[in-house]
C-alpha positions as CSV (number, residue, x, y, z in Angstrom):
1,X,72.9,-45.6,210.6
2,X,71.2,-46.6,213.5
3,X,73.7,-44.4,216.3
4,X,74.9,-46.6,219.9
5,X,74.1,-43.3,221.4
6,X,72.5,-40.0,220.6
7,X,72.4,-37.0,223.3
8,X,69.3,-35.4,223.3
9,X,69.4,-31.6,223.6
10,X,66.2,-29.9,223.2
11,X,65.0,-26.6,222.4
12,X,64.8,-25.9,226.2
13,X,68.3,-26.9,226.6
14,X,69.0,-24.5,223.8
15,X,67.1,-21.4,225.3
16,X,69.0,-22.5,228.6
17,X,72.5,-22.0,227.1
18,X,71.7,-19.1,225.2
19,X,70.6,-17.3,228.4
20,X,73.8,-18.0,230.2
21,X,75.9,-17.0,226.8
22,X,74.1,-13.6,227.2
23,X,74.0,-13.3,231.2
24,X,78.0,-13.1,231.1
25,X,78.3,-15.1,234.0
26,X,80.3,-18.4,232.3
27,X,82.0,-19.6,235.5
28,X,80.4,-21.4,238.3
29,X,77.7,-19.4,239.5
30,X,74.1,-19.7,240.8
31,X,73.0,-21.8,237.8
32,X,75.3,-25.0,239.0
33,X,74.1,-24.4,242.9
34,X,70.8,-24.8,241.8
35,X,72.0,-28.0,239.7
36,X,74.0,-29.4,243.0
37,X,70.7,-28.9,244.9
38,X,68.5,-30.5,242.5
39,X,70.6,-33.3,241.7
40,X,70.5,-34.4,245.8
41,X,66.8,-33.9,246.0
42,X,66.7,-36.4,243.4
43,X,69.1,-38.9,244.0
44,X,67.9,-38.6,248.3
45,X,71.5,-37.0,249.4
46,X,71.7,-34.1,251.5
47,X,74.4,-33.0,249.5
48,X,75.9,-32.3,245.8
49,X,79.3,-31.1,244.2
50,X,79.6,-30.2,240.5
51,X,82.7,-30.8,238.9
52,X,83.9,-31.1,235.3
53,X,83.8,-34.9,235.1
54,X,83.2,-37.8,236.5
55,X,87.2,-39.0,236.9
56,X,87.1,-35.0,238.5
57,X,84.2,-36.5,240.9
58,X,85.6,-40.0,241.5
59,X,89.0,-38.3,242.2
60,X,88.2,-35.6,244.4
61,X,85.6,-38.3,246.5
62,X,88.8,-40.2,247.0
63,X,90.6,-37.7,248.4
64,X,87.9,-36.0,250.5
65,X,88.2,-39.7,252.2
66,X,92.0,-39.1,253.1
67,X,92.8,-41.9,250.7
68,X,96.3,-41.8,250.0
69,X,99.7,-43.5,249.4
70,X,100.0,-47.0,250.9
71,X,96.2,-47.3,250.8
72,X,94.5,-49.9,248.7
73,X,91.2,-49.5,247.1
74,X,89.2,-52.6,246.1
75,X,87.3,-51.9,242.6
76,X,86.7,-53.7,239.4
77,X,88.9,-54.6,236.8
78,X,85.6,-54.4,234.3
79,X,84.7,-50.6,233.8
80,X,86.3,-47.7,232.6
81,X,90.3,-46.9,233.2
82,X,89.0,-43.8,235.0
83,X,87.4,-46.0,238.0
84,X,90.9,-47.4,238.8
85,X,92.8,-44.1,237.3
86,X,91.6,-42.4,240.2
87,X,92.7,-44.5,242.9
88,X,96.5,-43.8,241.8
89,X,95.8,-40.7,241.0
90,X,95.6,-40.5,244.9
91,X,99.0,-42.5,245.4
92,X,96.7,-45.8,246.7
93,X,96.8,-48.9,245.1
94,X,93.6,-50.9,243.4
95,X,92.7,-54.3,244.0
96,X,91.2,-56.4,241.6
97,X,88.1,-58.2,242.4
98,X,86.0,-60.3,239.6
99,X,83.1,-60.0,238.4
100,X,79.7,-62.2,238.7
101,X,79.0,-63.0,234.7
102,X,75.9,-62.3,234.9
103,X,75.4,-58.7,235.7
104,X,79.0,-57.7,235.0
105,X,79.2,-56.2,238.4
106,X,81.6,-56.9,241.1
107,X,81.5,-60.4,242.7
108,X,80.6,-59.5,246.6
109,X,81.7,-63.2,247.4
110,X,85.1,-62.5,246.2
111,X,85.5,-59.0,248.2
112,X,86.3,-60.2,251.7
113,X,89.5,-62.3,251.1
114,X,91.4,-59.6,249.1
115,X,90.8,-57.0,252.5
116,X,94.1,-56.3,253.6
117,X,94.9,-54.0,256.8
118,X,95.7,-51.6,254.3
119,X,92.3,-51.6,252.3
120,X,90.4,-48.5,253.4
121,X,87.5,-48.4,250.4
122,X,86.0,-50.9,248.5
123,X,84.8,-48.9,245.1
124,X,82.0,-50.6,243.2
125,X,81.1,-49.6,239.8
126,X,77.1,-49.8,238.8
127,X,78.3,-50.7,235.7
128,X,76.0,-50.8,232.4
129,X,73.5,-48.7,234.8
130,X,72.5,-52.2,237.1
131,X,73.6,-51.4,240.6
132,X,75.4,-53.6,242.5
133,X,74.1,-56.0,245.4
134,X,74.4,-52.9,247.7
135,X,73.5,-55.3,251.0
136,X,76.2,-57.4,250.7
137,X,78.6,-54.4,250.0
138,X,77.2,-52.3,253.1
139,X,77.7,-55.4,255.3
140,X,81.3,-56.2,254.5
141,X,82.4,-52.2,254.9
142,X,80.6,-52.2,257.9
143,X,82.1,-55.7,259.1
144,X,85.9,-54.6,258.0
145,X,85.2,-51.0,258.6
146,X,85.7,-49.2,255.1
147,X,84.4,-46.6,253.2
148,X,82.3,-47.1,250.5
149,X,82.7,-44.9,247.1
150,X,79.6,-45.8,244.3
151,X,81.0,-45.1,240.6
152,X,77.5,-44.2,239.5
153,X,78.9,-42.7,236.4
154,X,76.9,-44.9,233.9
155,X,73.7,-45.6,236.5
156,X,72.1,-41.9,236.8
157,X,68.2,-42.8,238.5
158,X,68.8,-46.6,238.8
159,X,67.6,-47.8,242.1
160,X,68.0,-50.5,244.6
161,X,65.1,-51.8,246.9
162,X,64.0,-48.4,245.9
163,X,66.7,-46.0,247.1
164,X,68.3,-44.5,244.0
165,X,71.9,-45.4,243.9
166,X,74.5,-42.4,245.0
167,X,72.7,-42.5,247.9
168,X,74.4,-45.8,249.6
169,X,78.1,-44.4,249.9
170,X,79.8,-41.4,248.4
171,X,78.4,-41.1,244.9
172,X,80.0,-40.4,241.7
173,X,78.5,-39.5,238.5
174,X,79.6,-38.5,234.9
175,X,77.3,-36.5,233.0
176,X,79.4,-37.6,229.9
177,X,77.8,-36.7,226.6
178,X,77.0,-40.5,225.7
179,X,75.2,-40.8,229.7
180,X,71.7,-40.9,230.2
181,X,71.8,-37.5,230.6
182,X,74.4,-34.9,229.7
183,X,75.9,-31.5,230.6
184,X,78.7,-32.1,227.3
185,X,81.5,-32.7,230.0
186,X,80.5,-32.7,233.7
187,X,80.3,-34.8,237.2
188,X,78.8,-34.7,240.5
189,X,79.2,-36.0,244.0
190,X,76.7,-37.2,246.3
191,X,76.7,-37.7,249.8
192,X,75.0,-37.3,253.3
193,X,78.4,-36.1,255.3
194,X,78.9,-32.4,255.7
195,X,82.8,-32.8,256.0
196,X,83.2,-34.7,253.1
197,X,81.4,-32.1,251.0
198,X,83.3,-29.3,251.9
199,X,86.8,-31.1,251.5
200,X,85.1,-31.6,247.6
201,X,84.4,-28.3,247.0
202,X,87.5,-27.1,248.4
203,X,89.3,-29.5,246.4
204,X,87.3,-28.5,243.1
205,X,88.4,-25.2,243.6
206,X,92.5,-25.1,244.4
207,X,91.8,-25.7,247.4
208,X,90.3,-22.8,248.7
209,X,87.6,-22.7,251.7
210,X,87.5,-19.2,250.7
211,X,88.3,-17.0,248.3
212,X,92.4,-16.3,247.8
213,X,92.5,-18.4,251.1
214,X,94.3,-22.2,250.0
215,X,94.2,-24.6,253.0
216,X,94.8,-28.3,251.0
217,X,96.1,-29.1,247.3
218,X,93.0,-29.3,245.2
219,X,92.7,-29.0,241.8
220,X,90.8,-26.8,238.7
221,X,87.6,-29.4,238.5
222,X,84.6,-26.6,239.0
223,X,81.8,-26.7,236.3
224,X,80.9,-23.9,234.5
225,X,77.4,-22.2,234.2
226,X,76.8,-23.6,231.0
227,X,77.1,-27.0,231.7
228,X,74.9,-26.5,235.3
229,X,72.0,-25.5,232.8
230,X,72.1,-28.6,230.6
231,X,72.2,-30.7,233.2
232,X,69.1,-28.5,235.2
233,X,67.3,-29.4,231.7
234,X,68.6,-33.1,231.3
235,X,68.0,-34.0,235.0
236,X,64.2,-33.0,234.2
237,X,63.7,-35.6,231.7
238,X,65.7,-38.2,233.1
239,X,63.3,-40.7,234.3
240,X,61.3,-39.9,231.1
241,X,64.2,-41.3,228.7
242,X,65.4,-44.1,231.2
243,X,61.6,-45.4,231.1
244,X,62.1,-45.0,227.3
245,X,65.7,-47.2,227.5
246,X,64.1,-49.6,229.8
247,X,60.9,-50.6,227.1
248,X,63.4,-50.7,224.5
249,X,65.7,-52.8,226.2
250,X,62.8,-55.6,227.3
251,X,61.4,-55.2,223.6
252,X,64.7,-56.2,222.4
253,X,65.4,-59.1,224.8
254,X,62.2,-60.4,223.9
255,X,63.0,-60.5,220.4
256,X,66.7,-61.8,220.4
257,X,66.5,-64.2,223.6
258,X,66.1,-67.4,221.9
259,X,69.0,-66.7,219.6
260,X,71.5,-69.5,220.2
261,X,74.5,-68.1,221.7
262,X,73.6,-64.6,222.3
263,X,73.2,-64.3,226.1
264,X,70.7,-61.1,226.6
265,X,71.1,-58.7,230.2
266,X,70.4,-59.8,233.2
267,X,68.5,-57.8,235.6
268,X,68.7,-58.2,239.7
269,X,65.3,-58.6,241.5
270,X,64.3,-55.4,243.5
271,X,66.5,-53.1,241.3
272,X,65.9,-50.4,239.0
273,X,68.5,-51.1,235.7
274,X,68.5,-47.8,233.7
275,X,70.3,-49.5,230.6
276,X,73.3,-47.1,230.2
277,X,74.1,-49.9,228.0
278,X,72.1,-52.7,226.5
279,X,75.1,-55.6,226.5
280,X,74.5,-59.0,225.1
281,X,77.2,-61.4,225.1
282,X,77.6,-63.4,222.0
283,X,79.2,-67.0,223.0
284,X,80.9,-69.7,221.1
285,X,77.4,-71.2,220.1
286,X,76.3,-68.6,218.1
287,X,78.8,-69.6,215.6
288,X,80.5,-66.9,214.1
289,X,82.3,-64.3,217.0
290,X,81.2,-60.8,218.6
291,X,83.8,-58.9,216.1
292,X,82.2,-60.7,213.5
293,X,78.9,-60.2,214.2
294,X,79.5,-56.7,215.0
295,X,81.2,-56.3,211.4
296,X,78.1,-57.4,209.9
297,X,75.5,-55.1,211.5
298,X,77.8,-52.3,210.7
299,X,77.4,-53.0,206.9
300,X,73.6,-53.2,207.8
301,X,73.6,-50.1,209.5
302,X,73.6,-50.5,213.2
303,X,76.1,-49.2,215.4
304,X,77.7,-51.1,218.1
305,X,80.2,-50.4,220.5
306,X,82.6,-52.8,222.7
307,X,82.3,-52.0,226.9
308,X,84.9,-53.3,227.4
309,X,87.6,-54.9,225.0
310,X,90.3,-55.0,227.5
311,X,89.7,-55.5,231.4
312,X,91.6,-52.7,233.2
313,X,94.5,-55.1,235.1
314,X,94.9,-56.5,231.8
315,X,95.9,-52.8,229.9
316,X,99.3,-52.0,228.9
317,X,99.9,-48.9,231.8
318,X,98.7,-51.9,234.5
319,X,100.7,-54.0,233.5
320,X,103.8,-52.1,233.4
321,X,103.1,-51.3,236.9
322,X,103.4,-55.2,237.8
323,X,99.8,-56.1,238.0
324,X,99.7,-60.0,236.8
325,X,95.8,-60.5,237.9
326,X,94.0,-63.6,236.4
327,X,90.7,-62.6,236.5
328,X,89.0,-65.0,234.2
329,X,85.0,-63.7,234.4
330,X,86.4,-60.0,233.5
331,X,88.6,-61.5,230.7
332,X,86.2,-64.0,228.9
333,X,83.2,-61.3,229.4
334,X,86.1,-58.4,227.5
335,X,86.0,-61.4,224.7
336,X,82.2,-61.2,224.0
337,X,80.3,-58.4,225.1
338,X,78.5,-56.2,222.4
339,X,76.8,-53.3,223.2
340,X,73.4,-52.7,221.2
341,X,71.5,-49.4,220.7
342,X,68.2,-48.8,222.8
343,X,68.6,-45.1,223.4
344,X,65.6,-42.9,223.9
345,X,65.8,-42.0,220.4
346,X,65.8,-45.9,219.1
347,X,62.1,-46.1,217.5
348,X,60.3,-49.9,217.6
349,X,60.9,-50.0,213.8
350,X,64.8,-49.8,214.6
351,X,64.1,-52.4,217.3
352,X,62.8,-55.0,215.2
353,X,65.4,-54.4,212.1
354,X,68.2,-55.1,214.9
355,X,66.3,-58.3,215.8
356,X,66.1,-59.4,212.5
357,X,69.9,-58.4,211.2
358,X,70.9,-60.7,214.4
359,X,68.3,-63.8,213.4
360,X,69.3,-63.4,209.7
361,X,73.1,-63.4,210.8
C-alpha cells in the first residue's frame, strides 16, 4: 500500500526521546524553550509558544486577542472543524466566507461585505499548505481595523513573496503526526507582539504569570519535553522533506494533467506551496466520480484520503446552531476533491504507478 502519509522519525529523533525518557524531566522544560526559540528564528517571529495542539494554539491565539462573546470571526467554511471550533470555543461567532476554486483558500473578494461592527478577526486558513493572498488580507484588516490570526496548521515553511507564513498575523501551527513535520501531538504560536505572547503562555499554563499565582482562566495546553525534542529534530529537516513534497508534487501534475476531468493543484505566483496535501479534483468529465475513483486505487494499492467531505457550515453541530450558509465553491469543491500521496517517503516508481492506475482508470 502506497500510505497518504507517513511520519518520518529517524534514528536522531529516536536518540532525542530516549535522552529525555532518561533525563526525568517529562514536563515542559528547557528542551521546548529551545523548540519555541527555534521555531521563531525560522518562521522570522520574535516570538513562539508551545502548546499541545494546534486547536490548543488556534484557541489560546483567540483569546490572547480578547476575542469573546458577541464577537464574530471571519474564517472558512473549507478546513478542518478545529479552525471554526475555536472561535466558539471563545463564545464569538464565525462567519462564512467562500472559497476561490482554484486554490481552495479563502475568497478575499468576498471578505469585505460580510464585516460587521462586530467582526474583530478575519481567520484565514493556508489550507493544503498554499498560503493565502496575504496582500489583500493585510489591506482589508488594516482598512476595517481587525486582527489577523494565520491557521498555518497544514503550511509549516510555505512562504509568500518570501516571508514564511506565521509571520503575517498571529500564527498557528499543528505539528500533527500526518503534518509536514511532527512532535506526535503538538502546536505553536507565532507572533511579533510581546503582550500577546505572554497572555499565551499564561493561558497554556492555568493561567499563571507565575508559579501558584492565577491572574486569567487559561487552560492545561503546555507541551511536554518529549514532544519539544521531536519537533527540535523535525524542524531540522523540514525544508529538506517539503523540497522532497514539492518534486513529487510537480512530477505528478506533469504526469496526470492531461487526464480529462481531473483538475491538478494550483499554485499562486510569488508563493512557496509546501503540499501538505497534493489535492486533485476529479469533475463530471472524467466520467466515473472521486468515490469511485478513489475505490479503485484502493484495490490497486494507493491510499487516498478526502480533505474535506463535508464543508464546516454544512456539519451536523453547525447546523443545529442555525447556520443555513450556501456556499456553493466550498460545497461542490467537498464533492470532488481527492487527496493523493506525494510524501517525502513517496519514491518516483510510486509516482508513476499512481499516474498510470489514474490513466488506466
Amino acid at each position: 500500500m502506497i500510505s497518504i502519509a507517513s511520519p518520518m522519525i529517524d534514528e536522531t529523533s529516536i536518540s532525542a526521546v530516549v535522552g529525555v525518557l532518561k533525563s526525568g524531566m517529562l514536563a515542559q522544560g528547557d528542551r521546548v524553550e529551545q523548540f519555541e526559540r527555534s521555531f521563531a528564528s525560522y518562521i522570522g517571529t520574535k516570538y513562539a509558544v508551545a502548546v499541545n495542539s494546534g486547536t490548543a494554539a488556534l484557541h489560546a491565539t483567540l483569546l490572547a486577542l480578547g476575542i469573546s462573546s458577541g464577537d464574530e470571526v471571519i474564517t472558512t467554511p473549507f478546513s478542518f472543524i478545529a479552525s471554526a471550533n475555536s472561535i466558539l470555543y471563545c463564545g464569538a461567532k464565525p462567519v462564512f466566507v467562500d472559497i476561490d476554486e482554484r486554490t481552495f483558500n479563502i475568497d478575499t473578494r468576498l471578505i469585505e461585505e460580510k464585516i460587521t461592527p462586530r467582526t474583530k478577526t478575519i481567520l484565514v486558513v493556508h489550507l493544503y499548505g498554499q498560503p493565502c493572498d496575504m496582500k489583500e488580507i493585510i489591506k482589508l484588516c488594516n482598512r476595517h481595523n481587525l486582527m489577523l490570526v494565520e491557521d498555518a496548521c497544514q503550511a509549516h515553511g510555505a512562504e509568500y513573496e518570501g516571508a514564511r507564513v506565521g509571520s503575517f498575523g498571529t500564527g498557528c501551527f499543528s505539528f500533527y503526526a500526518t503534518k509536514n513535520m511532527t512532535t506526535a501531538e503538538g502546536g505553536m504560536i507565532t507572533t511579533n507582539d510581546p503582550v500577546i505572547a505572554q497572555k499565551a503562555r499564561m493561558i497554556r499554563s492555568h493561567g499563571e504569570k507565575e508559579r501558584y499565582h492565577h491572574e486569567v482562566i487559561g487552560y492545561n495546553y503546555r507541551m511536554n519535553e518529549v514532544s519539544a525534542a521531536l519537533g527540535i529534530c523535525a524542524l531540522e529537516r523540514l525544508d529538506e522533506y517539503n523540497a522532497l513534497r514539492s518534486q513529487n508534487a510537480s512530477i505528478l501534475s506533469s504526469r496526470i494533467s492531461k487526464i480529462k476531468g481531473i483538475t491538478i493543484p494550483f499554485v499562486m505566483k510569488d508563493i512557496k506551496h509546501v503540499f501538505h496535501q497534493f489535492t486533485i479534483r476529479v469533475t463530471r468529465e472524467f466520467g466515473i466520480t472521486r468515490n469511485e475513483l478513489r475505490q479503485k486505487l484502493m484495490e490497486k494499492g494507493i491510499g487516498t484520503a478526502i480533505h474535506y467531505p463535508i464543508p464546516i457550515h454544512k456539519q451536523k453541530v453547525y447546523q443545529d446552531l442555525g447556520y443555513s450558509d450556501h456556499l456553493p465553491v466550498s460545497e461542490k469543491a467537498a464533492e470532488e476533491v481527492l487527496s493523493l500521496p506525494i510524501h517525502q517517503s513517496v519514491t518516483k516508481e510510486d509516482l508513476d504507478y499512481i499516474a498510470s492506475a489514474i490513466e488506466n482508470i
